[in-house]
N, C-alpha and C positions, 0 to 999 in steps of 0.2 A: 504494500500500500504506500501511494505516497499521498505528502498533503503542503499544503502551500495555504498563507495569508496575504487576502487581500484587502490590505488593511484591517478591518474588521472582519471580511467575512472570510471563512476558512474552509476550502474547496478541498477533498479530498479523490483520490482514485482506487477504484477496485476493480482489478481487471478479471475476465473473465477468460478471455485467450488474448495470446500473443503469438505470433508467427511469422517466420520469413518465406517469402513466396513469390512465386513469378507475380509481377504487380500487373500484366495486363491482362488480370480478370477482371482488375477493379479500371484501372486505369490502361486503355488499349494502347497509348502510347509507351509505355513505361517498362517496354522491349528489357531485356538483361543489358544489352548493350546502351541503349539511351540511359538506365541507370548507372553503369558503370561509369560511363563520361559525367559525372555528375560526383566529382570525388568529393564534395564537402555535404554529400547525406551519411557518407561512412563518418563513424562507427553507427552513431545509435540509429539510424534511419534505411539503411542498407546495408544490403554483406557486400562481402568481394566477388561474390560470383555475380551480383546485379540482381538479387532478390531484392523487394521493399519487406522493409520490415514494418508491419501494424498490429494495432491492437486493438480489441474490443473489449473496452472499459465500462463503468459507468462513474461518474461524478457528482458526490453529492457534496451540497453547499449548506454551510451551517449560516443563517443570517438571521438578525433577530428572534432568537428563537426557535427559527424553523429549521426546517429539517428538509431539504429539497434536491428527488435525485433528480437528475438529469439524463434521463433515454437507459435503457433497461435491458441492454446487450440481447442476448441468443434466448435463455431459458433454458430449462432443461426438459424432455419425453416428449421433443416437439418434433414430427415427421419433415425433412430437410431434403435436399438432395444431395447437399455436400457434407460427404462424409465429416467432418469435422464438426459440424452444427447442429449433425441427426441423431434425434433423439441422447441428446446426453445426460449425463450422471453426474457434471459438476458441482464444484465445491460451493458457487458463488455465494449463494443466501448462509453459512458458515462462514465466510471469508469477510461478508458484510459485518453480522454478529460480531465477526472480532475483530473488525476496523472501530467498534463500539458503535455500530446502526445496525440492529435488529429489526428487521423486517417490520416492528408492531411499532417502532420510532418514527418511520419515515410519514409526514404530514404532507409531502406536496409532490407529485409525479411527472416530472415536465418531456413531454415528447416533445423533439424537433421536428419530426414526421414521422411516417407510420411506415417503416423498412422492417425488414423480418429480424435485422440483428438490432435493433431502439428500442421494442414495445417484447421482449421474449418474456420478458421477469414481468412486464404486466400482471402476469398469472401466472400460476402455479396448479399441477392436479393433482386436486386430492379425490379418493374414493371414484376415480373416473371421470370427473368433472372439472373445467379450467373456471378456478378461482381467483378475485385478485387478490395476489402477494402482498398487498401493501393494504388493508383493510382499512387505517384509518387516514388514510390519504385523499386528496383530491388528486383527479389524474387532468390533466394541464393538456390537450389536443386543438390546436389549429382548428376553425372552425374549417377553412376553404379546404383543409385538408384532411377531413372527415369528410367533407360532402364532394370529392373527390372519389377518395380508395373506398368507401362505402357503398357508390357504385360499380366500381370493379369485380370482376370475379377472381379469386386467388391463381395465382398462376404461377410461376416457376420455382417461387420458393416455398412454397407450401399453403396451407391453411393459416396466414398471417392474420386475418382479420377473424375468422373464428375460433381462432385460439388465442388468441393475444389481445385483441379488440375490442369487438363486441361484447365478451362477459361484461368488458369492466363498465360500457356503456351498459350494458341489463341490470348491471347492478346499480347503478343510481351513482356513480362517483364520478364520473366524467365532467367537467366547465368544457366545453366548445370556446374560446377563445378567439382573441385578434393578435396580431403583432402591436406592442407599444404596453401590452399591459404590464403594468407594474405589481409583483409578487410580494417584492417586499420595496423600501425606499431603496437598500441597495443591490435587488435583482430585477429584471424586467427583460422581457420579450425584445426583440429585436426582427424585422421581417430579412429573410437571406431566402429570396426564391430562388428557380432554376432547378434545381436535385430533384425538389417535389412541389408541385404547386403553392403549397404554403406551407414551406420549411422557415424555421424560427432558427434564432442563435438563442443565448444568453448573454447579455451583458451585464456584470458587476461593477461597481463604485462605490466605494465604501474611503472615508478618511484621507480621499486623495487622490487613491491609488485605484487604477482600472483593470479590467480583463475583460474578455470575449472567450464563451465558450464554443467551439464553432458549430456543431453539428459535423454533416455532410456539407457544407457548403466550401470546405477542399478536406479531401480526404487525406493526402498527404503531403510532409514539405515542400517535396521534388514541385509540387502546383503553385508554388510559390516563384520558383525560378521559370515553372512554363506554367503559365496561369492559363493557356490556351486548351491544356489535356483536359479534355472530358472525361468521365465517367462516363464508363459502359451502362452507369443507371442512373444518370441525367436522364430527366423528364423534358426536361427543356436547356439544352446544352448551350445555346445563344446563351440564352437567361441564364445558367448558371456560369459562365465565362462573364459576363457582364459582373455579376454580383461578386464573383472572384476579383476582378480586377478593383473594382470601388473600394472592397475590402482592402487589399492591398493597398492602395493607394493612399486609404483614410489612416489606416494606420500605421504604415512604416514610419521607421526613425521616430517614432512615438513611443513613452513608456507605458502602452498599453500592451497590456501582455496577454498572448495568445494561447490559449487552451484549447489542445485539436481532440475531438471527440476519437479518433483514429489512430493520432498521433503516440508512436511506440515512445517507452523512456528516452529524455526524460517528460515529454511532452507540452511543456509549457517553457516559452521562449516569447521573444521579441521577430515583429516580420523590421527587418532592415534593408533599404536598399541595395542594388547589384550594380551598377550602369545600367542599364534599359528597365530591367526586371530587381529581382528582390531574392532574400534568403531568407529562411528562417531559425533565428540563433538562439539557442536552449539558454 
């Protein structure tokens, strides 16, 4: 686990998987060899062979009181197609526990959108039935992005919305939201379209000191120096290259510091200028 202050509020990470892997499942450009040309992602962000290394974490922020995770990785006895995602047996909800957030702590749920690895821990099955994990929480969903993937039918990745979704809307804990709303004075919604119709970040301010937590809206460094790579699950790849770039823009050579929802150790760094383009420096 690790954890970081900002200023007052204090962001923690619990990861669920880490892995190095050919990076153009996620990203089609991010070839072995386009990563290898790119020698300042090694160590923590790439190996030597030109695998990315990522992670699927989750982030919870302690602010005023609250207790707020931020998107809810894989899950576990959830039917996947990729071996790694299918049906698992992880530690997560014990690993939460001894970060000191017990699953019955957590008060606020915040999805950035609704992907198969954000909303897994939504739920949990007990007795054969998907319940939500977090029982005394609100769960925090994008209104445009409910009335979106709601009408969709599940597709490649599985039963993502009836098993992760829907319960939590049957059970009565769902806010439908907008981008701008304010959770606590120092957390609030932020709009970063493009990945999914209405993908959120987090943005923190507390005593000074800022951060963004990004979602999907760049899933790894390497999009920092080529902000132009799409994702293979960009909804709207313009839009999300647009929203990449303004991101970047707003905040390089800024001491606002970035927290990549994807982003493998150490994950949180500064975006700094390159000449044309930008890096991202831990």
């Amino acid at each position: 686990m690790d954890r970081w202050e900002i200023g007052g509020v204090r962001v923690s990470r619990v990861i669920e998987l880490e892995t190095a892997s050919i990076g153009s499942f996620v990203l089609p450009d991010a070839v072995a060899e386009n990563v290898k040309a790119r020698d300042w992602l090694r160590p923590h962000f790439a190996d030597a062979e030109g695998n990315m290394i990522m992670s699927i974490h989750a982030l919870i922020v302690e602010t005023g009181g609250r207790r707020i995770i931020v998107d809810t990785c894989l899950g576990n006895d959830k039917q996947r197609p990729i071996p790694d995602w299918n049906m698992r047996k992880g530690p997560f909800l014990q690993d939460l526990a001894a970060a000191g957030f017990p699953r019955e702590s957590i008060d606020t749920v915040v999805c950035t959108h609704l992907h198969v690895d954000h909303v897994g821990w939504n739920t949990m099955l007990v007795d054969g039935h998907w319940v939500p994990t977090f029982p005394n929480a609100r769960y925090l969903i994008g209104r445009s992005e409910w009335e979106y993937w709601s009408q969709e039918e599940d597709g490649q990745f599985g039963e993502i919305m009836g098993d992760s979704v829907r319960p939590v809307v049957e059970a009565g804990l769902v806010d439908l939201v907008e981008p701008g709303l304010e959770i606590t004075p120092e957390a609030r919604l932020i709009p970063t379209p493009g990945h999914t119709p209405g993908h959120m970040s987090v943005f923190l301010s507390s005593k000074g000191k800022e951060a963004v937590i990004t979602g999907d809206l760049i899933h790894h460094p390497v999009q920092c120096s080529d902000p132009d790579w799409a994702s293979a699950f960009d909804f709207d790849p313009g839009q999300a290259r647009k929203t990449r770039r303004e991101f970047l823009e707003r905040y390089a050579d800024t001491e606002v510091r970035v927290i990549g929802t994807h982003f493998a150790s150490p994950t949180i760094g500064r975006i700094v200028r390159n000449g044309e383009s930008w890096r991202f420096l831990p």
